[in-house]
N, C-alpha and C positions, 0 to 999 in steps of 0.2 A: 504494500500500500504506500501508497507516496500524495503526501498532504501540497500544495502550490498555495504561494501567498504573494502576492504580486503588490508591485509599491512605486513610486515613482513620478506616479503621473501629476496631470497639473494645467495649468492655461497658461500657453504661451504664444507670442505673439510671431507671426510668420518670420522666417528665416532664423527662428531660435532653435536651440538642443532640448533635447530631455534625455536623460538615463533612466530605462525600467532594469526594475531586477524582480526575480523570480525565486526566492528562498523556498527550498524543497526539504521537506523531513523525510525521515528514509535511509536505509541503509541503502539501496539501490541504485541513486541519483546516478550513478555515473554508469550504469549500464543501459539509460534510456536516451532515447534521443527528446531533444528538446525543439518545443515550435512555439512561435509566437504567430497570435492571429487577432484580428479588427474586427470589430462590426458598430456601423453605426446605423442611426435608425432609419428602418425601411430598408434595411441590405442585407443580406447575405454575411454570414462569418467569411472574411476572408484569409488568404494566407498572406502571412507578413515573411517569416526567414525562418532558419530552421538550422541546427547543430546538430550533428552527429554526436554521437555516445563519449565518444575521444576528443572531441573538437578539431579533429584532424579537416573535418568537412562542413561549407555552409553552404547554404541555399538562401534566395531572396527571388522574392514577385519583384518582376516588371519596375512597376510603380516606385519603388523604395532604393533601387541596386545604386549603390554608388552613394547613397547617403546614410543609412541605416547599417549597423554592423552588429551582429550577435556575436556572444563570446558566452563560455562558462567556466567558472571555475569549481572543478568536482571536491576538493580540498574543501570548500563554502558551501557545496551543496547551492551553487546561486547558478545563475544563467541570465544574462544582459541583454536588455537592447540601447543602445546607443543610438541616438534620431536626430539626425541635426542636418539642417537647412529645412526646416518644417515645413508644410503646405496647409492651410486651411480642409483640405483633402482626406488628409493625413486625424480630422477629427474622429474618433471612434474609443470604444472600450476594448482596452486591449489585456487579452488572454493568452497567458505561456501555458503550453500544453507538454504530458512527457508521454512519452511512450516506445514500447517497442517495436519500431516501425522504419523502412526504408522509404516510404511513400509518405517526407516530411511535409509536403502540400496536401497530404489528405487529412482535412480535420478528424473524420471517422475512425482515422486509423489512430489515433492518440488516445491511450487509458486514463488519463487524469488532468482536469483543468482545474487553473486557478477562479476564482469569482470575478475576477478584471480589472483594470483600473483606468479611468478615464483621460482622456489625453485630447487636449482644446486647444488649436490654434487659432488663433484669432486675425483677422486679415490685418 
């Protein structure tokens, strides 16, 4: 079983940063892979990036590459998003998800989410 508590979030204003992080209880953390995902109202969950079990490997939608950077450290049991040059866009509650899974873009495929935390840019 593995608990997600997600933290970070906040309003800020376009072209700023924010740092989420994703504290995981668990002996396990480090054999799952981790995903971060959005939804804002009237959409669809979507996929934000995604880390491998090792950190060896990430993934990133479209929308995000090149500005957004996942990292985790398994020592913390934490998993990072870094989001900087922000878009109004970019507004949604955002969910780290872990799981045992190669198909980091498939929400389905993730056993465990955190409750979310909210993240507002403001034009």
């Amino acid at each position: 079983q593995v608990q997600l508590v997600e933290s970070g979030g906040g309003l800020v204003q376009a072209g700023g940063s924010l740092r989420l992080s994703c504290a995981a209880s668990g002996r396990t953390f480090s054999s799952y892979a981790m995903g971060w995902f959005r939804q804002s109202p009237g959409k669809e969950r979507e996929f934000v990036a995604a880390i491998s079990w090792s950190g060896g490997s990430t993934y990133y939608a479209d929308s995000v590459k090149g500005r957004f950077t996942i990292s985790r450290d398994n020592a913390k049991n934490t998993v990072y998003l870094q989001m900087n040059s922000l878009k109004p866009e970019d507004t949604a509650v955002y969910y780290c998800a872990a799981g045992d899974t190669s198909d980091y873009a498939g929400s389905g495929t993730y056993d465990y989410w955190g409750q979310g935390t909210q993240v507002t840019v403001s034009s």
